[in-house]
C-alpha positions as CSV (number, residue, x, y, z in Angstrom):
1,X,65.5,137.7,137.0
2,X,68.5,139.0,135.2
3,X,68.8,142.6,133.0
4,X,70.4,143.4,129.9
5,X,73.8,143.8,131.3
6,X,74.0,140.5,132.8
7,X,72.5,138.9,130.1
8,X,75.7,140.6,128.4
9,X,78.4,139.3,130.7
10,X,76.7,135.7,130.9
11,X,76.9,135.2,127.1
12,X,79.2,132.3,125.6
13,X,80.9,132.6,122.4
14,X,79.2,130.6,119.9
15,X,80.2,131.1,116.3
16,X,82.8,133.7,114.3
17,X,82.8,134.3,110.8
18,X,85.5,136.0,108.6
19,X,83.7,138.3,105.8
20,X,84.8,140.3,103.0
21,X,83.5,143.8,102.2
22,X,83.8,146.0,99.5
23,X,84.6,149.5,100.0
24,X,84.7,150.4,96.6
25,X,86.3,149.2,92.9
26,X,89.5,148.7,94.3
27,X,90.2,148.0,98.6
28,X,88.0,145.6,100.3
29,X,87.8,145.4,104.0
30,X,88.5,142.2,105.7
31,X,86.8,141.6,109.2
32,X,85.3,139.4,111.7
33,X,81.6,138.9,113.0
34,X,81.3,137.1,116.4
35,X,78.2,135.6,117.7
36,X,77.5,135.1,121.2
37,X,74.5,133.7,123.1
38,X,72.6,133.2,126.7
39,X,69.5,131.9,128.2
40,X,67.6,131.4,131.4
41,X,63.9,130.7,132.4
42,X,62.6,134.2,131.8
43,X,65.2,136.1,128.8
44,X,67.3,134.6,125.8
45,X,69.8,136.7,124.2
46,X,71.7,136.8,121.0
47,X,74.4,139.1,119.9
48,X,76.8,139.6,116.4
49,X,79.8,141.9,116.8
50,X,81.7,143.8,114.1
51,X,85.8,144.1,113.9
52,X,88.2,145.0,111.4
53,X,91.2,142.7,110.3
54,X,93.0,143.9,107.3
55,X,92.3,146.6,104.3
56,X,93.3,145.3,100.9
57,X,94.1,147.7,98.3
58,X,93.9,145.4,94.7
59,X,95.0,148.2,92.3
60,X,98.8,148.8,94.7
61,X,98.3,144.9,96.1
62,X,99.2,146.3,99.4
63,X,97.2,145.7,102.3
64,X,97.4,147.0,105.8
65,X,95.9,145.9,109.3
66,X,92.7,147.6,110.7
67,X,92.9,145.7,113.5
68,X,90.3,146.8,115.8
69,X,88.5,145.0,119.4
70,X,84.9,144.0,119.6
71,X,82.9,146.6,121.4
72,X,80.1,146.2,123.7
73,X,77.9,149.8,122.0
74,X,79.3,150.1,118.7
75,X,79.5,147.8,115.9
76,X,77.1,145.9,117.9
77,X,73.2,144.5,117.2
78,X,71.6,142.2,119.5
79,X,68.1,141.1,121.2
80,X,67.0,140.3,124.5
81,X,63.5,138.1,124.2
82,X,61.2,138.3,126.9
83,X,60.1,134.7,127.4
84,X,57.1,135.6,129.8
85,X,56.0,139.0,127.4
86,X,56.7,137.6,124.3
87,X,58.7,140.3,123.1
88,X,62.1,141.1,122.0
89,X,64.1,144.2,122.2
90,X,66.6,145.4,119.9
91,X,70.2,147.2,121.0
92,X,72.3,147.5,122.9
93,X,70.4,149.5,125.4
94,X,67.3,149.9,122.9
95,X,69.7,151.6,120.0
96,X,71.8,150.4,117.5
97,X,75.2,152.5,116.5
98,X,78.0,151.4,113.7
99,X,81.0,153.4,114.1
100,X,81.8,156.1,110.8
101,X,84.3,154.5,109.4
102,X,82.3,151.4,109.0
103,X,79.0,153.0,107.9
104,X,77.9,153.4,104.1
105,X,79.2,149.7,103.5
106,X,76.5,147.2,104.2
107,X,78.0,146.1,107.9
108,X,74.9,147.3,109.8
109,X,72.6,146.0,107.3
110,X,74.4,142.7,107.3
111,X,74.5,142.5,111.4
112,X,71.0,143.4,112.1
113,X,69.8,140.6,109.1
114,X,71.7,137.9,111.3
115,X,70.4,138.8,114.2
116,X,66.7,139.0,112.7
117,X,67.5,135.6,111.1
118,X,67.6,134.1,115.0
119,X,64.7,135.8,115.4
120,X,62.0,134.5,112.5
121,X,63.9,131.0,113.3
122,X,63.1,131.2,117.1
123,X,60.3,133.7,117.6
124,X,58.6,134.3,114.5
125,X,55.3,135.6,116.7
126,X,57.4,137.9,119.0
127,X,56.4,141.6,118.8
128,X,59.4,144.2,118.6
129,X,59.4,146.9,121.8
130,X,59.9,150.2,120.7
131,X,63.6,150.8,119.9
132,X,65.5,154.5,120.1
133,X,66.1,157.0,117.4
134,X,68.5,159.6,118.7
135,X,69.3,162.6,117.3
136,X,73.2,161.7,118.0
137,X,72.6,159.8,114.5
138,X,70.8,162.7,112.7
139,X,72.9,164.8,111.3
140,X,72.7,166.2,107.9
141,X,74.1,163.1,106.0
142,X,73.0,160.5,108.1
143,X,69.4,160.8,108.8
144,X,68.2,159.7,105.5
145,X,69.8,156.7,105.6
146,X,69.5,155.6,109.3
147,X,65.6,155.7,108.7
148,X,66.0,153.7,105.8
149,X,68.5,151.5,107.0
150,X,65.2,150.3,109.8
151,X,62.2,150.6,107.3
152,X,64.0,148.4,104.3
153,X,64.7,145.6,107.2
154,X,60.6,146.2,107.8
155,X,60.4,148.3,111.2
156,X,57.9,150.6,111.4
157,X,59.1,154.5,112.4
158,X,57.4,157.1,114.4
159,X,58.6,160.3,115.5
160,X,58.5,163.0,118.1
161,X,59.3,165.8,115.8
162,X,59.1,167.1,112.6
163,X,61.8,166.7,111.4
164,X,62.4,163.2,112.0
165,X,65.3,163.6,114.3
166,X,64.4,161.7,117.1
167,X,61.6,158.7,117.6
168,X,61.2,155.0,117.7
169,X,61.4,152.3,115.8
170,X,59.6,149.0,116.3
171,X,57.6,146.4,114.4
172,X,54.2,144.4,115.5
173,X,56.1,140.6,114.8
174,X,59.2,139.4,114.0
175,X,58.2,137.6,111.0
176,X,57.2,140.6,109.1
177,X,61.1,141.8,109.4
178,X,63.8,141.5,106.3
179,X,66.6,139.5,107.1
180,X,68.2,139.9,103.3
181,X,71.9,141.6,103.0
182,X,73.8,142.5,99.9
183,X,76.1,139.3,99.1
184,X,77.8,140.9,96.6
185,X,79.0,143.3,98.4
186,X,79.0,141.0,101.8
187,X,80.9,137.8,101.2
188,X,81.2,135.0,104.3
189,X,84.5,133.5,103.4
190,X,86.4,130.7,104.8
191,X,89.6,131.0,106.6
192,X,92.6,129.8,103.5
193,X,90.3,132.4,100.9
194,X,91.6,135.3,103.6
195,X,95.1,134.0,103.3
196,X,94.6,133.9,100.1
197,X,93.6,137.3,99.4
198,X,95.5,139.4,102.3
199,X,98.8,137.4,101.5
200,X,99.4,135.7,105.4
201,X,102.4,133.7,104.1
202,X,104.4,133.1,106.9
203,X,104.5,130.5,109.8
204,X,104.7,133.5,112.4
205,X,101.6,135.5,110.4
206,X,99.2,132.2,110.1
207,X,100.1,132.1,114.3
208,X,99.0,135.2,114.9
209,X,95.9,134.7,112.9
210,X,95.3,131.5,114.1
211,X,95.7,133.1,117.9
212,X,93.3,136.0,116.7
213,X,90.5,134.4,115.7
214,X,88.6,131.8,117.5
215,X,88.3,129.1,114.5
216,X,86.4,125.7,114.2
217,X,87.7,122.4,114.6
218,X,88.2,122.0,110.6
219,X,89.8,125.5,110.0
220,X,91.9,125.0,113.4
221,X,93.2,122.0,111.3
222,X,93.7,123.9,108.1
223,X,95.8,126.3,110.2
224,X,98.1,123.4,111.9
225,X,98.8,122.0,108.5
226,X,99.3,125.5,106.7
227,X,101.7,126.0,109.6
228,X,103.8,122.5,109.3
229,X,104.0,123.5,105.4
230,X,105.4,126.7,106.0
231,X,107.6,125.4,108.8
232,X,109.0,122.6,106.5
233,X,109.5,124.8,103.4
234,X,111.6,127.3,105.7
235,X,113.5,123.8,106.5
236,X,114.0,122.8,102.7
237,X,115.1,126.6,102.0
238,X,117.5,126.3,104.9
239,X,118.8,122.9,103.5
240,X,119.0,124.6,99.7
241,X,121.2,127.7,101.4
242,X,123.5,125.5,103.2
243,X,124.1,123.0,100.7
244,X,124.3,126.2,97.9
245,X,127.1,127.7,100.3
246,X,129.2,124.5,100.8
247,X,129.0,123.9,96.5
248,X,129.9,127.4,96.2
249,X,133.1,127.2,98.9
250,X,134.0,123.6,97.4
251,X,134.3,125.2,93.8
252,X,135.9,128.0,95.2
253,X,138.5,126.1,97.2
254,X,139.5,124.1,94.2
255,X,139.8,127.1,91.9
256,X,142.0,129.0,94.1
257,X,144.1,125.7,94.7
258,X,144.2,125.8,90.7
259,X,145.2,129.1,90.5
260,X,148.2,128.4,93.5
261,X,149.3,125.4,91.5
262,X,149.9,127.7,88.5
């Protein structure tokens, strides 16, 4: 039998999705979930990562890169079911942690509902094992909402102190879990609506995106043709400049010729 770790390592890309969040009345955050996923005879694991792409602001119509990597811990929710126990643990390593620039905007909530989606579609009877609630994400501002981040997706909380610092979190079966997110401020969008909205114009940019993101065979194509249309306008606007310049040093020839004559 295998461990967490390995079931890590082993897992096969399976899916990405581009979404679009909103910060607030005027930027939007553009990023990418990935899901991955592995099974033997005794575990099956399933995993959704977080990553920034671009930050749009819509009152300055500028927008700037927030490039960031998948990370194994942070941004991170995924399960590990126990075939033989019927059980599934939540994590990585029994916790869950969104980094602090990405938490207040729904990310978490939307992660965790994807993940509990595989869930009540695969193991609606599973019990939940007892997950961690560390003090690391108890501080003054965060506490309230970490526990009610887990008991509005429909875990149930107990604690080892009394002032709810640290504890578990955990839930009898999967099925009694919330896998709802807020789609209006969560949007799944396709591939040419992120063009649209970030303003990827050029040939080079659509590469680069198109070499970022691991696409589907339809939005591959989308790419490839948005490509071959930016390539052949650069063509026409080459074809325009030359044919300007050669009008402009014809005309120019024959007026100065005009002017010699004189």
């Amino acid at each position: 039998m295998i461990g967490e770790s390995e079931c890590e390592n082993k897992s096969r890309f399976i899916q990405e999705l581009l979404l679009r969040v909103k910060m607030n009345d005027e930027k939007f955050l553009f990023g990418s979930v990935s899901f991955s996923h592995y099974q033997n005879n005794y575990f099956e694991f399933y995993r959704a990562q977080f990553r920034g792409i671009a930050i749009q602001d819509q009152k300055s119509s500028v927008w700037r890169m927030d490039s960031t990597k998948y990370q194994t811990l942070n941004n991170t929710i995924q399960v590990i079911v126990s075939k033989k126990d019927r059980n599934i643990k939540f994590g990585p390593t029994g916790h869950i942690i969104i980094s602090s620039r990405y938490q207040g905007l729904g990310i978490g909530t939307y992660l965790i509902s994807k993940v509990i989606e595989w869930c009540k579609n695969n193991y609606p009877e599973c019990t939940v094992r007892r997950g961690t609630l560390s003090s690391v994400d108890a501080s003054v501002g965060n506490k309230k909402r970490r526990n009610a981040f887990y008991r509005n997706r429909g875990f149930s909380l107990t604690f080892s102190d009394k002032e709810e610092m640290e504890g578990k979190f955990f839930a009898d079966k999967v099925d009694q879990l919330n896998r709802d997110w807020n789609r209006e401020k969560i949007q799944e969008i396709p591939i040419h609506d992120f063009i649209e909205h970030v303003g990827v114009n050029s040939a080079r940019e659509i590469k680069d995106l198109r070499t970022e993101l691991r696409c589907s065979k339809a939005e591959e194509e989308y790419l490839k043709g948005r490509i071959k249309n930016e390539i052949r306008r650069f063509h026409i606007l080459l074809l325009f400049l030359f044919i300007s310049f050669f009008v402009f040093t014809y005309i120019f020839s024959g007026n100065f010729k005009n002017i010699s004559g004189h």
